[in-house]
C-alpha positions in Angstrom: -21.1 -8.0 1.3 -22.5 -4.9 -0.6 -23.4 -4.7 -4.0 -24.6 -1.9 -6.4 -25.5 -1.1 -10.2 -24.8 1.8 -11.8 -27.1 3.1 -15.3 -24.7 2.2 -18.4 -22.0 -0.1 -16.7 -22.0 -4.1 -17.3 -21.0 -6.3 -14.3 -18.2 -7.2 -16.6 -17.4 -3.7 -17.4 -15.6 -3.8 -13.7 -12.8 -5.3 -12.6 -10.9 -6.5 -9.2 -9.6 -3.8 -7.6 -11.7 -0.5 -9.2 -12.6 2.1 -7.3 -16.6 3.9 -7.8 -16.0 7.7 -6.4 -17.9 11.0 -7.0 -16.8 12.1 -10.2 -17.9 15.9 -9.3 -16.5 15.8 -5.8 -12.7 14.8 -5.6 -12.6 12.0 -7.4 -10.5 8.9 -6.7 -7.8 8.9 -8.5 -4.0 6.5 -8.7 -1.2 7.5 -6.7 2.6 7.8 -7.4 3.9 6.8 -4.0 2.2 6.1 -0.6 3.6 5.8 2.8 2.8 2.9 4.6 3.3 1.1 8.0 4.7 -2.6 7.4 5.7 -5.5 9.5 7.9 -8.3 8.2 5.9 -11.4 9.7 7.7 -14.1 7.8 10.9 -13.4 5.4 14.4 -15.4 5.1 16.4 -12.1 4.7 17.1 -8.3 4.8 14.4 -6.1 2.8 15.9 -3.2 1.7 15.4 -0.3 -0.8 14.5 -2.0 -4.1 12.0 -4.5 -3.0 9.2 -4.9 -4.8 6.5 -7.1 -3.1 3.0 -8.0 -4.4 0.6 -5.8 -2.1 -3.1 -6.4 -1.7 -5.1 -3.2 -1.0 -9.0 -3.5 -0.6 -9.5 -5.7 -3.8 -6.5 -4.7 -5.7 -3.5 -6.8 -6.2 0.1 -4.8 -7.0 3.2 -4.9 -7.0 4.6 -1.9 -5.3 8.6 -1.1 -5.0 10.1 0.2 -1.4 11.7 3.3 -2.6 12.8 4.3 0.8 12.6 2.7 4.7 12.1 6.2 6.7 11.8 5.1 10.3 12.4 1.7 11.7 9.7 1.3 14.5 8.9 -0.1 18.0 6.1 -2.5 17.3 4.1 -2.4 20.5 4.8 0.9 21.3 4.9 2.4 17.8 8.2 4.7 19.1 11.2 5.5 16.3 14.0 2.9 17.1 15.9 3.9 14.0 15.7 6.6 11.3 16.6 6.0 7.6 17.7 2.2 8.4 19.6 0.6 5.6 17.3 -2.9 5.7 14.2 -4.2 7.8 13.9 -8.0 8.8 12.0 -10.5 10.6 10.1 -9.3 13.3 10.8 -5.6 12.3 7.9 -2.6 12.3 8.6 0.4 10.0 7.0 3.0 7.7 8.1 2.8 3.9 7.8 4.6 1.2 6.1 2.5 -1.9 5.8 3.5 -5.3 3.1 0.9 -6.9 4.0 -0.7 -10.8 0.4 0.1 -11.8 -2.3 2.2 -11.4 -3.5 2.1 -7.3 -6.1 4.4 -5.4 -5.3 4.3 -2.0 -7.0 6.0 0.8 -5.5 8.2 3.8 -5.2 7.0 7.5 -5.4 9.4 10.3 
């Protein structure tokens, strides 16, 4: 673990899931929408458009709605099986489109 103080801030001033950036220098800031990779490990049913599961990002904890299911995926290979699939389900790999229900900083993945 790392920890850090910063001049004028109270440990209780933060909370679970802020983000400290350069304030000068591209500062972190919340995002509309993100794409993201999932895999459905353990679910009884079909996930579809709508869906709105609780995602946990670093420290944060939100819920974020799958606004659309671009590419149904190959897991060990990571090849397109299906594009713009109507649901996802057990055992399926895809990249989603997620719109969080608060305020969420994510980072980019090259």
């Amino acid at each position: 673990n790392v920890g850090f103080n910063v001049k004028n801030v109270a440990v209780k001033d933060i909370g679970r899931g802020d983000v400290a950036s350069d304030a000068d220098d591209s500062p972190a800031t919340g995002v509309t929408s993100f794409e993201a990779q999932v895999i459905v490990m353990n679910h009884p049913g079909k996930i579809m458009k709508g869906y709105c599961p609780v995602i946990d990002c670093h420290t944060a904890h939100v819920a974020c709605s799958f606004t659309n299911i671009k590419d149904k995926m190959d897991r060990r290979t990571g090849k397109v099986v299906e594009e713009n699939p109507e649901f996802i389900q057990n055992g399926d790999a895809a990249i989603v489109t997620m719109v969080p229900t608060k305020p969420l900083c994510v980072e980019s993945f090259a």
